[in-house]
C-alpha positions, 0 to 999 in steps of 0.5 A: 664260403670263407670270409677272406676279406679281414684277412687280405685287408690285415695283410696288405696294411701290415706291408704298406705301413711297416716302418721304414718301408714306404716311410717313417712316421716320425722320422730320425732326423725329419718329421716324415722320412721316406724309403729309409728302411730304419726304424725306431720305438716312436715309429713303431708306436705311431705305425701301430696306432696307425694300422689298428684306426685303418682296420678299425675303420676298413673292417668295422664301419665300412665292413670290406669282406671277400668271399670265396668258394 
């Protein structure tokens, strides 16, 4: 049985948060800007501090797993 749950989990939060995509944490001319498709170095770095806290949390603590035969 594979465990494919790290996996999709890694996936769907690499889309959902890349920057510019849904929104831009901090944003060029706002805090916050939404659909923009742009990004920045500063944005890069807040979005990754973001994603690793949620993988951390999904797959450490909560422990999501996915298995298939």
């Amino acid at each position: 049985m594979a465990d494919w749950g790290p996996v999709l989990i890694a996936v769907a939060l690499f889309v959902l948060l890349s920057p510019g995509l849904l929104f831009q944490l901090p944003g060029k001319g706002k805090l916050i800007e939404f659909g923009n498709m742009q990004t920045s170095g500063a944005s890069i770095l807040v979005h990754a501090i973001i994603y690793f806290g949620l993988i951390t949390i999904l797959l450490v603590a909560v422990g999501v797993h996915v298995y298939t035969d």
